[in-house]
N, CA, C and O atoms as a Tinker XYZ file with bonds, in Angstrom:
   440  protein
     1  N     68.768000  107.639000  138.362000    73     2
     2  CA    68.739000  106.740000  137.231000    64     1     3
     3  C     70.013000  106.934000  136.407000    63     2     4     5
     4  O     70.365000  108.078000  136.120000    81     3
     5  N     70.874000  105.642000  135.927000    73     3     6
     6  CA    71.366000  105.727000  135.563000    64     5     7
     7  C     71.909000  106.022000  133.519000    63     6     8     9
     8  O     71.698000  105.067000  132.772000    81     7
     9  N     72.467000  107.170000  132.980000    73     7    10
    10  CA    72.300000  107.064000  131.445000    64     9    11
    11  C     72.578000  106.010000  130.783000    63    10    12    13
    12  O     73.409000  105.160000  131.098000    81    11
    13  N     72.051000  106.022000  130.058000    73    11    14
    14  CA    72.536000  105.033000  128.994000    64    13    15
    15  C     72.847000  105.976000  127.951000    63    14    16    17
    16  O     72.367000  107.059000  127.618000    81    15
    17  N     74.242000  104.902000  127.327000    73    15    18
    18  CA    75.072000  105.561000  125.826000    64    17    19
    19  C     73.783000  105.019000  124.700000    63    18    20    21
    20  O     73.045000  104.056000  124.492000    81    19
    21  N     74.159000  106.562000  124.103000    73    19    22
    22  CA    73.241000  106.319000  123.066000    64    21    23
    23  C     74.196000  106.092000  122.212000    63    22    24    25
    24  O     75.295000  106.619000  122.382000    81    23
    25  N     73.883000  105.068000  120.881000    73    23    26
    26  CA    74.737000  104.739000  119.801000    64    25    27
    27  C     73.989000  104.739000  118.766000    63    26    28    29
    28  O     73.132000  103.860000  118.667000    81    27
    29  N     74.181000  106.014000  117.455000    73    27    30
    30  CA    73.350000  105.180000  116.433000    64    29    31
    31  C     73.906000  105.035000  115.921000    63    30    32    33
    32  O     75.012000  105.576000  115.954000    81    31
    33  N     73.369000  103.817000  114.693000    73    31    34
    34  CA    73.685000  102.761000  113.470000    64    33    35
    35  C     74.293000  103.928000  112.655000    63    34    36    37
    36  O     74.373000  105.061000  113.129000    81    35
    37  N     74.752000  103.586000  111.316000    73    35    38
    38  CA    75.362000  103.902000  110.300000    64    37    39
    39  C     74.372000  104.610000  109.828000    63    38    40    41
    40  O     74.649000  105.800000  109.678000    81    39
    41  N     73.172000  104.249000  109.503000    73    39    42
    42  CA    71.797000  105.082000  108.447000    64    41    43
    43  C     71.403000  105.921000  109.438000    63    42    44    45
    44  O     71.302000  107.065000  108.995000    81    43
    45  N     71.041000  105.808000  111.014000    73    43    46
    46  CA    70.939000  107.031000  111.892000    64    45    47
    47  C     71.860000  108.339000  111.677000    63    46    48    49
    48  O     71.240000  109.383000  111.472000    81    47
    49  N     73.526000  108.414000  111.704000    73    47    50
    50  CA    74.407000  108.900000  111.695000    64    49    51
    51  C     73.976000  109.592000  110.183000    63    50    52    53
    52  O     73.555000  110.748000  110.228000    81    51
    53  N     74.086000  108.798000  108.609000    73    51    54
    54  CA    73.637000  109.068000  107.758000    64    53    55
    55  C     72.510000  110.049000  107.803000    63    54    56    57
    56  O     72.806000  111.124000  107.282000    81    55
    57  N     71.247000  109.967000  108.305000    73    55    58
    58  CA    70.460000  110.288000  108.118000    64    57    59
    59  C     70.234000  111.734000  109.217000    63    58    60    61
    60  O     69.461000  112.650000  108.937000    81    59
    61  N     71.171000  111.679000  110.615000    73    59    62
    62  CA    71.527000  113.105000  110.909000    64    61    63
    63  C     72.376000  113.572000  109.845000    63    62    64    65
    64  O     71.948000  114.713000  109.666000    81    63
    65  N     73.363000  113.383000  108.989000    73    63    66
    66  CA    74.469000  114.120000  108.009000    64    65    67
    67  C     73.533000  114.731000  107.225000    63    66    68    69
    68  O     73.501000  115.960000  107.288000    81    67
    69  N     72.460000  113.956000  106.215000    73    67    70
    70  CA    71.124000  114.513000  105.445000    64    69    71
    71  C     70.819000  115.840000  106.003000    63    70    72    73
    72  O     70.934000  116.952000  105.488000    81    71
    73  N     70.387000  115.468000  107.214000    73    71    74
    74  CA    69.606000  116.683000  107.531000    64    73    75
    75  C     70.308000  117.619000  108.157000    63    74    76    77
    76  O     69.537000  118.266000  108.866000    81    75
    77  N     71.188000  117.928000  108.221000    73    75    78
    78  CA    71.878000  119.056000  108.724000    64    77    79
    79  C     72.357000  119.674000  107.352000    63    78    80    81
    80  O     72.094000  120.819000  106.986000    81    79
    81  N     73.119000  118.724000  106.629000    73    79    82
    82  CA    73.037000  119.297000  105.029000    64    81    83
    83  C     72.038000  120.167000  104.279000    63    82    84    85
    84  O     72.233000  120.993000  103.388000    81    83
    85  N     70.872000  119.749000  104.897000    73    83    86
    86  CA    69.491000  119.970000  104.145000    64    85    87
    87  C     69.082000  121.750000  104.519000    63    86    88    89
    88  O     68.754000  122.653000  103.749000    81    87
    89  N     69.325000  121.742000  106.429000    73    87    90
    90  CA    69.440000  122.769000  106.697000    64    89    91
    91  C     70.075000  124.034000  106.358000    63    90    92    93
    92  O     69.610000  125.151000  106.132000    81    91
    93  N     71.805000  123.353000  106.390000    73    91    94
    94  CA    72.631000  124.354000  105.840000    64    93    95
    95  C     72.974000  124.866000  104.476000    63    94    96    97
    96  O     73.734000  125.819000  104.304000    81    95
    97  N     72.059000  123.826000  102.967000    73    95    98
    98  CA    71.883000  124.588000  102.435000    64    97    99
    99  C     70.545000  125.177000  101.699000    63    98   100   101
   100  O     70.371000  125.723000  100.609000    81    99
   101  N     69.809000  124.877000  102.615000    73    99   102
   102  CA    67.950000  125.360000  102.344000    64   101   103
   103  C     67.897000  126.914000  102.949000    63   102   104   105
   104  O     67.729000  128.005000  102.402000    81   103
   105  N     68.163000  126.423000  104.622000    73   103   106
   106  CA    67.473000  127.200000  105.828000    64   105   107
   107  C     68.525000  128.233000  105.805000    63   106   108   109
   108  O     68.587000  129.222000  105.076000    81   107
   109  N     69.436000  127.795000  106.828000    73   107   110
   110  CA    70.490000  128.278000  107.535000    64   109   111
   111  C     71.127000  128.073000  108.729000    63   110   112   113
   112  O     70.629000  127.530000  109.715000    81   111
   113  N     72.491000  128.616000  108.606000    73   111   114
   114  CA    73.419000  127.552000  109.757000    64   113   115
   115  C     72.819000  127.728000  110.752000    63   114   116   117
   116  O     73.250000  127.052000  111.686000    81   115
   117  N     71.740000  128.541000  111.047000    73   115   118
   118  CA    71.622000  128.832000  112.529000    64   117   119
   119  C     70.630000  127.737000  112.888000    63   118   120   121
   120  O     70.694000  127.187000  113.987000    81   119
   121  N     69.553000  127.351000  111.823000    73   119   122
   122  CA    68.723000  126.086000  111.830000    64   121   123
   123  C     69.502000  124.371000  112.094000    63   122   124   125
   124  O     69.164000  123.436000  112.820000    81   123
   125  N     70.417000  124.514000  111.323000    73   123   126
   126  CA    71.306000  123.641000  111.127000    64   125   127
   127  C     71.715000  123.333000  112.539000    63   126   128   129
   128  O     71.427000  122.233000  113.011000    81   127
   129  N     72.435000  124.325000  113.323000    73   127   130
   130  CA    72.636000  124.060000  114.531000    64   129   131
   131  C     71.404000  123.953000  115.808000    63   130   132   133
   132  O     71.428000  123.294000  116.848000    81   131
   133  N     70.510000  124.738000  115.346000    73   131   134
   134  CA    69.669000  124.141000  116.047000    64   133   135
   135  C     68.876000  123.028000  115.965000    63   134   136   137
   136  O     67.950000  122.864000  116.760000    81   135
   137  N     69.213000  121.987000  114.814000    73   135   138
   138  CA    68.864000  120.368000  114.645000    64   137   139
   139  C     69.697000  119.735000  115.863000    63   138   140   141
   140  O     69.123000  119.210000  116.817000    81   139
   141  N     71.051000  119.821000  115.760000    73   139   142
   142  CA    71.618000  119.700000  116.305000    64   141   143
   143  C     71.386000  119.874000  117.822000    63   142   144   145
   144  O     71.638000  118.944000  118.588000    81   143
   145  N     70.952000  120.949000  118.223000    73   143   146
   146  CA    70.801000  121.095000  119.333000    64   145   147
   147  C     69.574000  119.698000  119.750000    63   146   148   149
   148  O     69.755000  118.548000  120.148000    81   147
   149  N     68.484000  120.394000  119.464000    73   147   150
   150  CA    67.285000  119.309000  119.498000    64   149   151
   151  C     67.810000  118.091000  119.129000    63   150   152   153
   152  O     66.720000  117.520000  119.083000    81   151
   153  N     68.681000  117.135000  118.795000    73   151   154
   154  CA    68.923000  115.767000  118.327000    64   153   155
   155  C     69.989000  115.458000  119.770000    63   154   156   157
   156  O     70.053000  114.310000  120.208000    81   155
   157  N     70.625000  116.360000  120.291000    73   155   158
   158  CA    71.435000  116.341000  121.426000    64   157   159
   159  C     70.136000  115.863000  122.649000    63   158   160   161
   160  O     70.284000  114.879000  123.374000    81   159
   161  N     69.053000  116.642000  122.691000    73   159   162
   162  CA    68.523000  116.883000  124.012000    64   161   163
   163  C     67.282000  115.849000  123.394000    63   162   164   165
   164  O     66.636000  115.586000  124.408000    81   163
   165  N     66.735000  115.251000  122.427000    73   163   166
   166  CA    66.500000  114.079000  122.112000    64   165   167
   167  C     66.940000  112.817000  122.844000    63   166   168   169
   168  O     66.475000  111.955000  123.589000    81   167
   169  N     68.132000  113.172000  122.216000    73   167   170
   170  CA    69.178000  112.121000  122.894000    64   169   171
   171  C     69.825000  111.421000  124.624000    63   170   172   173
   172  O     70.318000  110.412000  125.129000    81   171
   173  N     69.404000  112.710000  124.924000    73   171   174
   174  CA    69.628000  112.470000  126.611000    64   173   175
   175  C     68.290000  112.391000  126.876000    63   174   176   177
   176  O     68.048000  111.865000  127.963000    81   175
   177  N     67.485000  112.687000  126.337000    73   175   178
   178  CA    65.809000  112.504000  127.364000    64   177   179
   179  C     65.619000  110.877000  126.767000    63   178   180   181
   180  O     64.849000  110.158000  127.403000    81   179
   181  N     66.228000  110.373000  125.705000    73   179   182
   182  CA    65.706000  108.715000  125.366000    64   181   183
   183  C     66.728000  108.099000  126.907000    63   182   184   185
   184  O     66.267000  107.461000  127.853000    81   183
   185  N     68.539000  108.662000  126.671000    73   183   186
   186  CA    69.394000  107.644000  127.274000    64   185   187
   187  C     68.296000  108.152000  128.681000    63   186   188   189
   188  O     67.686000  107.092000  128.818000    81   187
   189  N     67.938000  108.730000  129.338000    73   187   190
   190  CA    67.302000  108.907000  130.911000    64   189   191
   191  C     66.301000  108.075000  130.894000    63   190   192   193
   192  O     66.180000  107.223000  131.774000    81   191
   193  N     65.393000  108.212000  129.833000    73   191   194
   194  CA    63.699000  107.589000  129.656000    64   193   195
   195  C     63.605000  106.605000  128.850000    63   194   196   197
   196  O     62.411000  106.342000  128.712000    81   195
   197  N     64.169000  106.013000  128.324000    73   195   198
   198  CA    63.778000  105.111000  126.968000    64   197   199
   199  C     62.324000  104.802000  126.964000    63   198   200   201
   200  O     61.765000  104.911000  125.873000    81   199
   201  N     61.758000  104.513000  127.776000    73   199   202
   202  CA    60.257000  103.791000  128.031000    64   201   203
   203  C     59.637000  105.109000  127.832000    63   202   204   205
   204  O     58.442000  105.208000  128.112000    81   203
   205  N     60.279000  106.149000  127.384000    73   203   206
   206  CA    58.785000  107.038000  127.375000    64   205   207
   207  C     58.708000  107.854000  126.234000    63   206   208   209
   208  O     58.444000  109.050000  126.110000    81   207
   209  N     59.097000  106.648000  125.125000    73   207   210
   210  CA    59.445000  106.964000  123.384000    64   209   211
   211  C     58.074000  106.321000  123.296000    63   210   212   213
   212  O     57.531000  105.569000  124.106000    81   211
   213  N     57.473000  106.953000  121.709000    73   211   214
   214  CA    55.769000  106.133000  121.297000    64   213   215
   215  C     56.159000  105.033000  120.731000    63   214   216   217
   216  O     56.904000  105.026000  119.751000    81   215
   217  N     55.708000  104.017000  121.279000    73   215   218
   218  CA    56.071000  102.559000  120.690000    64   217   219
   219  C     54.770000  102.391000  119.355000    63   218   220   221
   220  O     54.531000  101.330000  118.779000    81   219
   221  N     54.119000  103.614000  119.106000    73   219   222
   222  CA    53.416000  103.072000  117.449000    64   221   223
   223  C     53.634000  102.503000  116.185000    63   222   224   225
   224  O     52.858000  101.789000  115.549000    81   223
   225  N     55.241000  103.045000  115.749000    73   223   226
   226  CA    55.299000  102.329000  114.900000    64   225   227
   227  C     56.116000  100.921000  115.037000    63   226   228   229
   228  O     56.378000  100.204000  114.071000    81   227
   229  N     56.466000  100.645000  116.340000    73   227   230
   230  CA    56.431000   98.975000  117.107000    64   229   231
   231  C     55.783000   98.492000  116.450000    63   230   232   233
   232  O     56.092000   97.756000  115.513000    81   231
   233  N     54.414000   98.903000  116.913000    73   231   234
   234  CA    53.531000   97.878000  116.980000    64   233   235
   235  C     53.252000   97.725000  114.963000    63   234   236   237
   236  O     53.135000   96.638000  114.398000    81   235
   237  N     53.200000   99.235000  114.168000    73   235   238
   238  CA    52.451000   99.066000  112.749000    64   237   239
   239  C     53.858000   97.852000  112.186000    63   238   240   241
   240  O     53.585000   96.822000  111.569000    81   239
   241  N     54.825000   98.119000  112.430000    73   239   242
   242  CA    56.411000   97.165000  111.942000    64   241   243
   243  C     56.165000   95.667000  112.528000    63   242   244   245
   244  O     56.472000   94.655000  111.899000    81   243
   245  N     55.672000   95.666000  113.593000    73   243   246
   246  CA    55.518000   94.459000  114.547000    64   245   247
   247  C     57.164000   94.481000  115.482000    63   246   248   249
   248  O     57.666000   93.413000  115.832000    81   247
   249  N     57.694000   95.529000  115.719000    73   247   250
   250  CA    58.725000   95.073000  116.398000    64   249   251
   251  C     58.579000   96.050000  117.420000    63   250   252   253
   252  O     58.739000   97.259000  117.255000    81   251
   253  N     58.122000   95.210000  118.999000    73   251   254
   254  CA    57.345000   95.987000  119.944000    64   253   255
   255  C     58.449000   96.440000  120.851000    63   254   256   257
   256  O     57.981000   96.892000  121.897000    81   255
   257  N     59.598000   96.468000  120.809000    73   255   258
   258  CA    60.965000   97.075000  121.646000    64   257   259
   259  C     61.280000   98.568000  120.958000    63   258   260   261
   260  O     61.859000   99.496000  121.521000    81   259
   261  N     60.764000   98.559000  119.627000    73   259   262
   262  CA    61.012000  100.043000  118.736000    64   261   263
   263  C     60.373000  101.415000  119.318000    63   262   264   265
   264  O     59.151000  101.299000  119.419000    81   263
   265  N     60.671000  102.196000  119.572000    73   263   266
   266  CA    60.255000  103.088000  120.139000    64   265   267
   267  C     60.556000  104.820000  119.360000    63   266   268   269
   268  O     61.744000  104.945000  119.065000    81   267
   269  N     59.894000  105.786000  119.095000    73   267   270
   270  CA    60.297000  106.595000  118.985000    64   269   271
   271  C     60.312000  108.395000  119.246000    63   270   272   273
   272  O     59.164000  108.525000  118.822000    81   271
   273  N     60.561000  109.280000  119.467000    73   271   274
   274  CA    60.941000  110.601000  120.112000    64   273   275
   275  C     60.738000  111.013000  119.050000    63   274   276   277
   276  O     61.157000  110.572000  117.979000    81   275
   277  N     59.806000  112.261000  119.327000    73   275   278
   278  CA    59.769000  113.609000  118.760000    64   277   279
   279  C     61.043000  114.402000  118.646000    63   278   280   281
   280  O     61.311000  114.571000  119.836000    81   279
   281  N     61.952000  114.967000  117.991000    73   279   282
   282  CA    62.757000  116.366000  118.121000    64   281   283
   283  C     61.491000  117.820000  118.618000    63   282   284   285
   284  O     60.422000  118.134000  118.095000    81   283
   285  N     62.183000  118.371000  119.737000    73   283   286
   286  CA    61.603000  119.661000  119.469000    64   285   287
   287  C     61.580000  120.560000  118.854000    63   286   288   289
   288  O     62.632000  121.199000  118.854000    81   287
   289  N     60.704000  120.978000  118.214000    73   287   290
   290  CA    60.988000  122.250000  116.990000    64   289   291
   291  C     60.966000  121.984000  115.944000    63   290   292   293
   292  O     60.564000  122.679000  115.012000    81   291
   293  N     61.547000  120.556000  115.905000    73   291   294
   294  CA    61.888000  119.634000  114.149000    64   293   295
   295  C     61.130000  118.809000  113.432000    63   294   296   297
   296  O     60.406000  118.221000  114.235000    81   295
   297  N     60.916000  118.458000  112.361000    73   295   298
   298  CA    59.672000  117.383000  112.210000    64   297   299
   299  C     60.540000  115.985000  111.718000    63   298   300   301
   300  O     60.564000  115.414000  110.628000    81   299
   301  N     61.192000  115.712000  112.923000    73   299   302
   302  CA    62.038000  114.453000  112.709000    64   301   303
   303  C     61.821000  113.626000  113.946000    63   302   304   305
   304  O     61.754000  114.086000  115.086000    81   303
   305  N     61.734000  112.570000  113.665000    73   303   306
   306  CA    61.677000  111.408000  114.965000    64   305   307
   307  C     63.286000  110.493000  115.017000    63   306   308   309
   308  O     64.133000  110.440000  114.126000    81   307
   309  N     63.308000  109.810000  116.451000    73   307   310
   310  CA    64.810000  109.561000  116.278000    64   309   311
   311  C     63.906000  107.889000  117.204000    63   310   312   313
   312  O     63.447000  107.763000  118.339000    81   311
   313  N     64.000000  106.968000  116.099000    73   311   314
   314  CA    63.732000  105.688000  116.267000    64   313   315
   315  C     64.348000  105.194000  116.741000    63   314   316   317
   316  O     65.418000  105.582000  116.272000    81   315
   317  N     64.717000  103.945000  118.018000    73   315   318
   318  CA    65.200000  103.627000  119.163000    64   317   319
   319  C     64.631000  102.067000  119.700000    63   318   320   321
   320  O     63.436000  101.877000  119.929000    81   319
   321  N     65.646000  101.032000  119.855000    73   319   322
   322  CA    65.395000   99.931000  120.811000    64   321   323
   323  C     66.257000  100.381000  122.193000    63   322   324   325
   324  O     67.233000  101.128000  122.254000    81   323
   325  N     65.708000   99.818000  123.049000    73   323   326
   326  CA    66.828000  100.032000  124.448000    64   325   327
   327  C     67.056000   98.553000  124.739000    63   326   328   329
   328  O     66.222000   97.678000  124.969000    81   327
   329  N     68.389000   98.482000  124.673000    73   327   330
   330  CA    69.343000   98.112000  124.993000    64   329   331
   331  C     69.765000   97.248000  126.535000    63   330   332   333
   332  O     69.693000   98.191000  127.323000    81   331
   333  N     69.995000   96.520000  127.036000    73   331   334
   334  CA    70.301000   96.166000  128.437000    64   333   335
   335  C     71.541000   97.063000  128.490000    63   334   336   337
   336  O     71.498000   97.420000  129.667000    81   335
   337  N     72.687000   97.690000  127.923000    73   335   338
   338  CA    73.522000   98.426000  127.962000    64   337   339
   339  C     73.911000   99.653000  127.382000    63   338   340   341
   340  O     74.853000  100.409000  127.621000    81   339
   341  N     72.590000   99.704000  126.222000    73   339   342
   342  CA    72.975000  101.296000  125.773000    64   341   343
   343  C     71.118000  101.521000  125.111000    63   342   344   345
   344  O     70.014000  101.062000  125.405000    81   343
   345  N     71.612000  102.379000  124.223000    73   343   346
   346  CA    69.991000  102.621000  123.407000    64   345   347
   347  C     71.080000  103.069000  121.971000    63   346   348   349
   348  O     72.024000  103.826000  121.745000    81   347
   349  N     70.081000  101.871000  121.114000    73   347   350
   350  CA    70.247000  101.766000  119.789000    64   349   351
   351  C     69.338000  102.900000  118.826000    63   350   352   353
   352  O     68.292000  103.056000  118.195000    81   351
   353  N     69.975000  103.220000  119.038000    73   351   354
   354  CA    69.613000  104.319000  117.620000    64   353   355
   355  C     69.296000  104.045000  115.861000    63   354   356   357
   356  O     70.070000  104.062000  114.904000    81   355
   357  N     68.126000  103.848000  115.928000    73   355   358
   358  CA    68.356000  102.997000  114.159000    64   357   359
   359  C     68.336000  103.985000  112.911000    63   358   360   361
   360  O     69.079000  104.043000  111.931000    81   359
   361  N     67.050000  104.868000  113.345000    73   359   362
   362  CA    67.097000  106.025000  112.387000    64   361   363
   363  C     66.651000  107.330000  112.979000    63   362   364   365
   364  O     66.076000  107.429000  114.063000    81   363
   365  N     66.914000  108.171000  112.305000    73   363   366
   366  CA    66.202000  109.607000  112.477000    64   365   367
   367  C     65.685000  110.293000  111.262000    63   366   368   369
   368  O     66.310000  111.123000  110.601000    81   367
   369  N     64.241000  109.776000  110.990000    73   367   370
   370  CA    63.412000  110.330000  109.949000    64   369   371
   371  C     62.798000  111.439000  110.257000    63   370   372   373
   372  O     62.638000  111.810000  111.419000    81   371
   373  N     62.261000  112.285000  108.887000    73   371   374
   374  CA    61.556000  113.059000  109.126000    64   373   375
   375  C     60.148000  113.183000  108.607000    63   374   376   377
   376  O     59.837000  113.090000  107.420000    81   375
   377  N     59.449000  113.369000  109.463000    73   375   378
   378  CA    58.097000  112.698000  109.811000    64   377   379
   379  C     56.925000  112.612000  108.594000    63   378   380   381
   380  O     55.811000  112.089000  108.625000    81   379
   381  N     57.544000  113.251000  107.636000    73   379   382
   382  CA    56.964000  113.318000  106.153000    64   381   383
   383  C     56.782000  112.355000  105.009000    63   382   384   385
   384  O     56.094000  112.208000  103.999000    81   383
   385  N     58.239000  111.484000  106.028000    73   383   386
   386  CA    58.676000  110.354000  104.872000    64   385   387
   387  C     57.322000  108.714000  105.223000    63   386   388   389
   388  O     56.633000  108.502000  106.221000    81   387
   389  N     57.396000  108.228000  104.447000    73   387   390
   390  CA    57.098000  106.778000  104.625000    64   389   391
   391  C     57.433000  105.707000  105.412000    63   390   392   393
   392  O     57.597000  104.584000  104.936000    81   391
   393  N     57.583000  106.040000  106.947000    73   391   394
   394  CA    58.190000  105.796000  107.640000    64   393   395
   395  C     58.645000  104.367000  107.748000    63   394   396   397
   396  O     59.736000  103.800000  107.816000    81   395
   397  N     57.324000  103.991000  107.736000    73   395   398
   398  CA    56.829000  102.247000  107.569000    64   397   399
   399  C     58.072000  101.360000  106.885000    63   398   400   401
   400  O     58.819000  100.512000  107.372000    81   399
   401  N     57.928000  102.118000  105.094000    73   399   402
   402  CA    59.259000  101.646000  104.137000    64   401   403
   403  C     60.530000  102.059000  104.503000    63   402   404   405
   404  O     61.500000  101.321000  104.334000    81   403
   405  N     60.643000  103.431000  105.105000    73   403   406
   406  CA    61.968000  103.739000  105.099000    64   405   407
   407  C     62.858000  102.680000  106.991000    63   406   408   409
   408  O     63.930000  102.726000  107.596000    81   407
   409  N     61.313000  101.798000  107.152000    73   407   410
   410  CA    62.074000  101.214000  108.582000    64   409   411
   411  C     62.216000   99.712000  108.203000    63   410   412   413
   412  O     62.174000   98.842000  109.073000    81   411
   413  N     62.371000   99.450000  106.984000    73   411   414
   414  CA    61.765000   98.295000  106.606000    64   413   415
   415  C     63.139000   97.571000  106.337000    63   414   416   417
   416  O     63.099000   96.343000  106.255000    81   415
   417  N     64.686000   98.387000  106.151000    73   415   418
   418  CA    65.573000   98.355000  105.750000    64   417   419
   419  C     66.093000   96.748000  106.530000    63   418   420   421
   420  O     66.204000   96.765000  107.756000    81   419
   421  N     66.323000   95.726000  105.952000    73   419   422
   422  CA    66.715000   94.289000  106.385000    64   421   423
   423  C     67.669000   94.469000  107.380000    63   422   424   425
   424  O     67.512000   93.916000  108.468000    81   423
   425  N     68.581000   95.128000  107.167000    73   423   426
   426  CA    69.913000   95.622000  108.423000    64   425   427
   427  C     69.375000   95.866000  109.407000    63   426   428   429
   428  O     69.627000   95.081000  110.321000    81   427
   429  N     68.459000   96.954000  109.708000    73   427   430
   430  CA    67.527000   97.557000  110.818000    64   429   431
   431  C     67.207000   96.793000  111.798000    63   430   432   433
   432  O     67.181000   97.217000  112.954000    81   431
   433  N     66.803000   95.064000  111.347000    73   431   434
   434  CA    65.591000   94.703000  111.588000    64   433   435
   435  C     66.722000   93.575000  112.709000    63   434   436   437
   436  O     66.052000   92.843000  113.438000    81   435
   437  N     67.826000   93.464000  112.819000    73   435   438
   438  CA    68.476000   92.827000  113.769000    64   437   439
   439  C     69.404000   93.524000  115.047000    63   438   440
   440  O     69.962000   92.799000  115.871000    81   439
């Protein structure tokens, strides 16, 4: 099977910068890098699998191509359409937030 490039949006990218910030000055760098790690291997198990992200909050948003991945270890999800040529990356929340509102963003939604 062939990968697909993963690309995320501007608020994905954003919203990994958050949380590595959050890590490095809460936790520690060693947490920090291990977001990192887990958002890497996230990332290659969507570009291999896309179809085997939970399409739940698809369906609660109504947009049934949305799909999203657990991080291991992390309590962050990394929200995802696939692409005929890559996998779109829209956000990477953490699983605490309001997911619903924080996916609701008008930009997102094209």
């Amino acid at each position: 099977m062939k990968l697909k490039s993963v690309v995320p949006r501007e608020l994905a990218r954003q919203d990994v910068d958050d949380a590595i910030a959050y890590y490095l000055e809460a936790v520690s760098s060693s947490a920090a890098l291990g977001f990192i790690d887990a958002l890497e291997r996230a990332y290659t198990h969507v570009a291999r699998h896309p179809g085997t992200g939970s399409p739940r909050y698809g369906h609660e948003l109504d947009l049934p191509d949305l799909r999203s991945w657990t991080l291991s270890g992390y309590p962050y999800f990394v929200f995802y359409v696939e692409r005929p040529d890559h996998i779109d990356v829209w956000r990477v929340l953490h699983g605490q937030r309001d997911i619903p509102s924080w996916m609701q963003d008008p930009d997102a939604l094209t």
